[in-house]
C-alpha positions as CSV (number, residue, x, y, z in Angstrom):
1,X,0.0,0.0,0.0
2,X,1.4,3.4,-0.8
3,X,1.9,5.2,2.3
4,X,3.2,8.8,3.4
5,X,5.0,6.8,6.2
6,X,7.7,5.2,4.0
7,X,8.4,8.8,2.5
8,X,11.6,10.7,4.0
9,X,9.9,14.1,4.6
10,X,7.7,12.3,7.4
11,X,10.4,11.1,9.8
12,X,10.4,12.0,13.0
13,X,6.8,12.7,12.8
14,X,3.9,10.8,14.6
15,X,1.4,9.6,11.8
16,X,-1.9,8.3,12.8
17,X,-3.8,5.8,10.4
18,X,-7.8,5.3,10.5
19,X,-10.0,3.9,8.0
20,X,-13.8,4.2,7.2
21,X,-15.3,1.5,5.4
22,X,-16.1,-1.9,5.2
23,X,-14.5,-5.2,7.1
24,X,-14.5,-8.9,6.2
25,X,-12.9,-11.4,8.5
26,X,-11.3,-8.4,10.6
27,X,-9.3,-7.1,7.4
28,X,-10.2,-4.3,5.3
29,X,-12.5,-5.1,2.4
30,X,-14.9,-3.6,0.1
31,X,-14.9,0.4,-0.5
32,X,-13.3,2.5,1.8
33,X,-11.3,6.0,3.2
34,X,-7.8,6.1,4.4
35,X,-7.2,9.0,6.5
36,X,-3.1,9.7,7.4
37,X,-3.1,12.4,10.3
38,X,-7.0,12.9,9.7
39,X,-6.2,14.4,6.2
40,X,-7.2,11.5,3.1
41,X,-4.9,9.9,1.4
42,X,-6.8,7.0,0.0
43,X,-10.7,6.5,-1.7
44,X,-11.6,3.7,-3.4
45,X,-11.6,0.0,-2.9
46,X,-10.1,-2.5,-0.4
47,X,-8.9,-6.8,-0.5
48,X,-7.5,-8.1,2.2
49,X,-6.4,-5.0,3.8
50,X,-4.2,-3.7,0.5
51,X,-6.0,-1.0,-2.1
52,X,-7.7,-2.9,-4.7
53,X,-9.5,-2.1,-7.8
54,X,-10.4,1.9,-8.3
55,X,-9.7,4.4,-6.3
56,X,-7.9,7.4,-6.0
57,X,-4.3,8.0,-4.0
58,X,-3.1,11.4,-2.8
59,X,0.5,11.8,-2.3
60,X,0.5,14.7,0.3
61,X,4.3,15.8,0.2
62,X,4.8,15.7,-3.6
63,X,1.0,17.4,-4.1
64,X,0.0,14.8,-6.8
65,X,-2.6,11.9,-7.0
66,X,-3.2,9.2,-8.6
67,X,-6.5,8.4,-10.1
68,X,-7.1,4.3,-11.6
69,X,-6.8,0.8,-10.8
70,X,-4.5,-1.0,-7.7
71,X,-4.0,-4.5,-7.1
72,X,-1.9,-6.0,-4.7
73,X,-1.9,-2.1,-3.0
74,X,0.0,-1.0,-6.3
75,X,-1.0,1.1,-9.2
76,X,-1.7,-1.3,-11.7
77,X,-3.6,0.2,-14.9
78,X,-3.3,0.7,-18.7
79,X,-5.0,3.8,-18.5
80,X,-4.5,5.3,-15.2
81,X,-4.1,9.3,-14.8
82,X,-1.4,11.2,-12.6
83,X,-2.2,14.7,-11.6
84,X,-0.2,17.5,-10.0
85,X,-1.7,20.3,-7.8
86,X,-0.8,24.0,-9.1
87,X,-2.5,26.4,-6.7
88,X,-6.1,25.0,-6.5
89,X,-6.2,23.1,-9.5
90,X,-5.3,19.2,-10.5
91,X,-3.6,19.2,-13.7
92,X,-3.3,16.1,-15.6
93,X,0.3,15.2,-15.9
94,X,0.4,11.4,-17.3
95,X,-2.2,9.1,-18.8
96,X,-1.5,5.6,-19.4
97,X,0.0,2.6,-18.0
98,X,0.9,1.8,-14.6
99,X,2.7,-1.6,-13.1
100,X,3.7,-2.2,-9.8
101,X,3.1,1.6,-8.8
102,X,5.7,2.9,-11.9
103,X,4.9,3.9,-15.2
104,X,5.1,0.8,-17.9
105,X,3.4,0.8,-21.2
106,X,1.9,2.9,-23.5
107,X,1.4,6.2,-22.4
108,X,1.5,9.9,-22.3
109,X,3.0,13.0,-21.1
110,X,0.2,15.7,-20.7
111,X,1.7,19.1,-19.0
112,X,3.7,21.0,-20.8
113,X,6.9,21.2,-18.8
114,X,7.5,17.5,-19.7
């Protein structure tokens, strides 16, 4: 599962997970909110406690999200879309394939300062 926790700019600093959603056998499954530090970070859907299926992922400290398909808690899409914030807005930055949370495949570049 992508998480804010593994990234560098969070260490030292006390992160608090919760989730809203659905359970099955006392893991998460079925559609559901992760919230890191009560802000969200995760919508979409759940197996087996990974993200599964679609959903979209916010990456707080690069201000970019990810909107598509996961399995296995990855990105795993041909045609998923990665946006950047710039001010207020989401601007579409890639569209296409993703495996294993990386780019693979066909796709393209959409902002202009690629």
């Amino acid at each position: 599962t992508p998480s804010l926790e593994s990234n560098n700019a969070n260490k030292g600093v006390e992160l608090s997970l919760t989730y809203e959603g659905s359970f099955c056998k006392r893991t998460r499954s079925g559609t559901g909110k992760e919230y890191q530090n009560d802000i969200l970070v995760y919508s979409g859907g759940f197996l087996n406690d990974s993200y599964y299926g679609e959903g979209i992922w916010y990456d707080l400290n690069s201000q970019s999200k990810y909107e598509g398909s996961f399995a296995n808690g990855k990105m795993n899409c041909p045609d998923g879309r990665k946006y950047s914030l710039s001010g207020t807005e989401w601007i579409l930055d890639y569209e296409g394939g993703f495996k294993d949370g990386l780019k693979n495949g066909v796709g393209k570049f959409c902002h202009k300062g690629y």
